[in-house]
PLY file of the C-alpha trace (Angstrom):
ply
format ascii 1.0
element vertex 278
property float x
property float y
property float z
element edge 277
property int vertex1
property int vertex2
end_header
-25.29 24.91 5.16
-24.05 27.97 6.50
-21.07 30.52 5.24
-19.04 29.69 8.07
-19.56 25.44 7.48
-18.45 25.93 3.64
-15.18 28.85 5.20
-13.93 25.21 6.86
-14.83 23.44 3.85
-12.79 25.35 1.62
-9.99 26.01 3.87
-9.68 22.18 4.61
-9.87 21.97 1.02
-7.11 24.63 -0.22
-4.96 22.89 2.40
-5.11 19.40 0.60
-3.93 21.08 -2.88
-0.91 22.64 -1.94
-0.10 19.25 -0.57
-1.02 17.37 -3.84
-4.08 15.44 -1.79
-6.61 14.18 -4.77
-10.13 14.51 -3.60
-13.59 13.94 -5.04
-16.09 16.54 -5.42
-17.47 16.46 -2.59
-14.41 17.08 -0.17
-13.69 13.06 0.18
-9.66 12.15 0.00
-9.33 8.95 -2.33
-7.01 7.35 0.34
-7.81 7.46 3.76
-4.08 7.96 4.90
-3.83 11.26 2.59
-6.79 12.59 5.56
-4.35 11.14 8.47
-1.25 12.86 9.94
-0.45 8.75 10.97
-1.82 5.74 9.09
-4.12 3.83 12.15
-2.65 2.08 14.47
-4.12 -1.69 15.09
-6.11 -1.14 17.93
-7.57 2.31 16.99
-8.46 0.45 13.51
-9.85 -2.34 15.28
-12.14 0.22 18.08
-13.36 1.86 14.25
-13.74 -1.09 12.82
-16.17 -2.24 16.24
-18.14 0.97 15.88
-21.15 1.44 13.97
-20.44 5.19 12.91
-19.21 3.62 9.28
-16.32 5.97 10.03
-13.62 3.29 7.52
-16.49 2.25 5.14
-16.69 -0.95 3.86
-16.08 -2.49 0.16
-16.37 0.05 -2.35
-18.00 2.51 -0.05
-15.97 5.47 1.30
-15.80 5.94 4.99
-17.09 9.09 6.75
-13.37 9.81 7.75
-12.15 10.38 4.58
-13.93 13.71 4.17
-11.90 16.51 4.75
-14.00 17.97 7.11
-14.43 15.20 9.20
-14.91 15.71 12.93
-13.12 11.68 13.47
-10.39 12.82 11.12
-9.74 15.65 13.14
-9.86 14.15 16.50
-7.86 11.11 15.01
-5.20 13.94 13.77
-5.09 15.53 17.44
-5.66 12.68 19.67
-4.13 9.37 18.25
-0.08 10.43 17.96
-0.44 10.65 22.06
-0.99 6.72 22.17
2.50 6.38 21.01
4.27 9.71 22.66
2.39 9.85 26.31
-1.49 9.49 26.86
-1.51 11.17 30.12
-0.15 14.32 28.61
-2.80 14.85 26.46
-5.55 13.62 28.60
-3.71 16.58 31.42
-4.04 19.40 28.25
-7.78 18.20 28.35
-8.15 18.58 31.69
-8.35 15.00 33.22
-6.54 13.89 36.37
-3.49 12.66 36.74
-3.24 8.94 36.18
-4.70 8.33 32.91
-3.38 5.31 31.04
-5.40 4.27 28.29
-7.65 6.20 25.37
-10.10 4.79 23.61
-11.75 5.71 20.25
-15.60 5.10 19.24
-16.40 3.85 22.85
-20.10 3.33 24.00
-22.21 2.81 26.93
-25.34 1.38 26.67
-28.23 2.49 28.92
-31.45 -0.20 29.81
-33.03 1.24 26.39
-30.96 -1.25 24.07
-30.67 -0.45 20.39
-26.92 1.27 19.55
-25.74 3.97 22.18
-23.92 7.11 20.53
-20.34 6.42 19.95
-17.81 8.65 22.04
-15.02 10.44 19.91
-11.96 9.90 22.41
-12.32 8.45 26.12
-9.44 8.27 28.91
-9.35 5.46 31.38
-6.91 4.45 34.37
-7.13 3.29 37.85
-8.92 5.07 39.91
-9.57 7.88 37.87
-13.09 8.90 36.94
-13.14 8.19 33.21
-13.47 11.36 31.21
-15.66 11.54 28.12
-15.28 13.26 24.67
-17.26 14.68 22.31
-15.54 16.21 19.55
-17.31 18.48 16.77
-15.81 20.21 14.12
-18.17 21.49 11.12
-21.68 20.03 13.01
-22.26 23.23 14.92
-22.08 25.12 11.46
-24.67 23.23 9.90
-27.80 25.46 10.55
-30.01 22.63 10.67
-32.29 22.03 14.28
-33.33 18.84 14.16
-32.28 17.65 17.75
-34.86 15.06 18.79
-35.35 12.90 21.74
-37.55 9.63 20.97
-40.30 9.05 23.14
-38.77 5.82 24.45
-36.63 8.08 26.51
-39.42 9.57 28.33
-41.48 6.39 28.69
-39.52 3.95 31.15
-40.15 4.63 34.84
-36.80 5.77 37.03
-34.62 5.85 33.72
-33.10 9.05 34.51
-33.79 8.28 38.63
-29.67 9.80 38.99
-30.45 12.28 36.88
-33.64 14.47 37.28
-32.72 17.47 36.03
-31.09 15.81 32.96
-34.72 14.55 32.77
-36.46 17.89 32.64
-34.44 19.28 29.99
-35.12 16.04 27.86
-39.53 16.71 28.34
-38.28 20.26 27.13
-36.43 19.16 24.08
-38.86 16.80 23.27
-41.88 19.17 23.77
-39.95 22.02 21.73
-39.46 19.67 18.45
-42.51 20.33 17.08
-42.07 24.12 16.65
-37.85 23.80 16.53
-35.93 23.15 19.56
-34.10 25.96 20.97
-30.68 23.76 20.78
-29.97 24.85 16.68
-26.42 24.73 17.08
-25.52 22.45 20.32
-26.86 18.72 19.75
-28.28 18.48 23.49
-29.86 15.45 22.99
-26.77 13.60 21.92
-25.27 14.94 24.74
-27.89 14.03 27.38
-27.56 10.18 25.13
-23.84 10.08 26.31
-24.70 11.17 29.72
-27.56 8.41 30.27
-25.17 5.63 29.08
-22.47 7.13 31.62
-24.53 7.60 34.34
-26.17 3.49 33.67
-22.24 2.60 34.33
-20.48 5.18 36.36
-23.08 6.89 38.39
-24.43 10.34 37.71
-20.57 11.93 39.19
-18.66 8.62 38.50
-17.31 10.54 34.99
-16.85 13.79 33.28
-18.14 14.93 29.60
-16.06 16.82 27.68
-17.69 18.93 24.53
-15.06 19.60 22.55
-15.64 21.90 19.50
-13.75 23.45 16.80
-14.44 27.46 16.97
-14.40 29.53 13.76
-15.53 33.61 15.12
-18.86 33.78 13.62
-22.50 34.76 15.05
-22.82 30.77 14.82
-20.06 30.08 17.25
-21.69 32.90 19.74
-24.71 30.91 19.53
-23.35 27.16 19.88
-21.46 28.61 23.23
-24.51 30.54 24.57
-26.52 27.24 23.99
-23.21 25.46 26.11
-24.01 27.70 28.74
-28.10 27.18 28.60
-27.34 23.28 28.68
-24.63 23.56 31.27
-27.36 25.78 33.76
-29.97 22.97 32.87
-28.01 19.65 33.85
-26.06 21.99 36.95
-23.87 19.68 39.14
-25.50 17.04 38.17
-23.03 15.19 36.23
-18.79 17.17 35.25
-19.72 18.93 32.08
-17.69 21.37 30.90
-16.18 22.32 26.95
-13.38 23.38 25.52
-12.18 24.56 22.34
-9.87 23.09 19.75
-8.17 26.22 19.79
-7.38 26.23 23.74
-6.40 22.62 23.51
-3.58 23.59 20.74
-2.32 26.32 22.92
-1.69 23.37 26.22
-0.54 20.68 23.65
1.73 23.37 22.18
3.39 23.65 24.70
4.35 20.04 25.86
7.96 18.82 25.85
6.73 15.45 24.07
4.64 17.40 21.13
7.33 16.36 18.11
7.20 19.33 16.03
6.29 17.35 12.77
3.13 17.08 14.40
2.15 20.33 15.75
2.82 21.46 12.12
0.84 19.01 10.69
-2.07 20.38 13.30
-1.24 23.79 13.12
-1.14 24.36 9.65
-4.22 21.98 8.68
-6.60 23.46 11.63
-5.24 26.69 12.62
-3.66 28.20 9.72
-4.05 31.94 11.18
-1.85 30.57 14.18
1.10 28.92 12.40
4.52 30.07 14.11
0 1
1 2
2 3
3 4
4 5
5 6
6 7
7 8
8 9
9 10
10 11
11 12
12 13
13 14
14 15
15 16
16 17
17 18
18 19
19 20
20 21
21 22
22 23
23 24
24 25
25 26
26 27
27 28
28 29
29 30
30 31
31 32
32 33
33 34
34 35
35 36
36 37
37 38
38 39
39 40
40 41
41 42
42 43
43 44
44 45
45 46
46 47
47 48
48 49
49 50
50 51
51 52
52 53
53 54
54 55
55 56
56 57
57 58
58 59
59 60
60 61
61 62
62 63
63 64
64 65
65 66
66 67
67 68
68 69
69 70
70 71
71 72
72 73
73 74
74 75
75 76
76 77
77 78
78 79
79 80
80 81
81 82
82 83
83 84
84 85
85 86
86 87
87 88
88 89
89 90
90 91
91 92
92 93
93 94
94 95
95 96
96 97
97 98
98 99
99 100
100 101
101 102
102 103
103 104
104 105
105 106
106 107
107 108
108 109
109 110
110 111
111 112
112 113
113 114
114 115
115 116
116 117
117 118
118 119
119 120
120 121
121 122
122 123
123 124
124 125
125 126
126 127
127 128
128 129
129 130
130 131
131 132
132 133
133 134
134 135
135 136
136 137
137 138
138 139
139 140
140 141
141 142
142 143
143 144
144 145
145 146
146 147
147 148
148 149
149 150
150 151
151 152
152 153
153 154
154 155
155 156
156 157
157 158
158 159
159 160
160 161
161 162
162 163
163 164
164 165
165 166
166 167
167 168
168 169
169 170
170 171
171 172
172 173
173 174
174 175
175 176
176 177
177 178
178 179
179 180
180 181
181 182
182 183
183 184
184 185
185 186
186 187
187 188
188 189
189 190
190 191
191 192
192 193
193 194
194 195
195 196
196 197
197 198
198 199
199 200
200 201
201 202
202 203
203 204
204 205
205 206
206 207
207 208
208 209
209 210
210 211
211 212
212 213
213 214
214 215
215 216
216 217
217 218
218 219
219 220
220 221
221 222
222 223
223 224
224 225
225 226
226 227
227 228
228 229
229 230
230 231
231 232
232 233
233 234
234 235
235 236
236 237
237 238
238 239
239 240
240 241
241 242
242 243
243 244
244 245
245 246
246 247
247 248
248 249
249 250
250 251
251 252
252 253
253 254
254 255
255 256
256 257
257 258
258 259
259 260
260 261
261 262
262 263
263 264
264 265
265 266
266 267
267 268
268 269
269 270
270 271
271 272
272 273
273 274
274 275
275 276
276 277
């Protein structure tokens, strides 16, 4: 792990004790509501529940969104007060069109492969509106780890990627790279070009937008993870609406909005952005 993965670590953790949050020794809160700014609502339990990411656990076993540094946690924190205040605010402050209605946690798209598709953090939805995708990292471009493969059963089906050739080529390259290290350390591309397959199988190749949405601490590591943005962004072209955004520009729109209670944007402000508490 890198300096900059155990800076959000301890921050995330220094923030729990001066609120009295108990948490085990490796950075999981004993109660999952002690991790939320809201307890879940019914239907964003029931989407996590539906999802194979073990985000709630099960039985005895802790779920994945109880760690502090949880990317779900964080985009649960951010995104799920707007299902109660106004959806199409927050969809706007990410960039979507207007006419969003609905947001969805741990949604999936399944491509002709089978098996289980990646799990999208947070999409938007409405009529006639191109749905717009999410994929929300917080800690995972600090890890310093490259493995980033693409299986071979990707490569192997005739006129998988037809609607997307040049998605295509950058997969061969991936896949040819993993031997000696890809050249994605930081940026997951093949997760990415996952989400954009199952899109594409339902929506067409321009029928949607991605979103990479990632959490950005200064650090040589962040100066890689958006050079590597860029390289996959100049690879896929206008092939399919791809296009990131930080955490920290997001706060700045969603800031702003008459309907942000300021309980909230506290509770965001001073968990994730410390530096840029008011």
């Amino acid at each position: 792990m890198t300096m900059t993965y155990r800076l959000i670590c301890d921050q995330q953790q220094a923030w729990a004790r001066q609120r009295g949050i108990r948490f085990d020794q490796d950075g999981y809160t004993l109660s999952l509501n002690d991790n939320l700014f809201l307890p879940l609502l019914p239907e964003v339990e029931k989407q996590f529940q539906s999802g194979k990411g073990d985000e709630l656990g099960s039985g005895d076993k802790r779920g994945k969104m109880q760690a502090l540094h949880s990317s779900s946690a964080l985009a649960l924190n951010v995104f799920q007060y707007w299902r109660t205040a106004n959806i199409g605010h927050i969809a706007s402050a990410c960039g979507a069109p207007q006419g969003v209605t609905d947001m969805h946690f741990e949604q999936t798209h399944p491509t002709p492969l089978g098996g289980i598709p990646p799990h999208l953090d947070v999409e938007f939805r409405g009529n006639d509106v191109k749905p717009v995708a999410i994929e929300s990292k917080f800690t995972e471009p600090y890890h310093g780890h490259t493995k980033r493969t693409i299986k071979d059963k990707y490569l192997g089906v005739p006129d998988l990627w037809a609607q997307l050739p040049r998605c295509e080529e950058l997969a061969r390259r991936i896949h040819e790279e993993e031997h000696g290290k890809t050249s994605f350390v930081y940026l997951d591309a093949p997760q990415l070009l996952k989400h954009i397959l199952g899109l594409a199988t339902e929506f067409g190749s321009r029928g949607f937008e991605l979103l990479y949405l990632w959490y950005e601490v200064p650090s040589a590591e962040a100066e890689r993870n958006r050079s590597e943005i860029m390289d996959f962004r100049e690879h896929v072209g206008d092939e399919v609406n791809f296009r990131d955004m930080t955490y920290q520009e997001l706060l700045e729109v969603v800031g702003r909005l008459p309907t942000a209670d300021r309980d909230y944007i506290a509770y965001v402000r001073e968990r994730y952005f410390p530096w840029q508490t008011d």
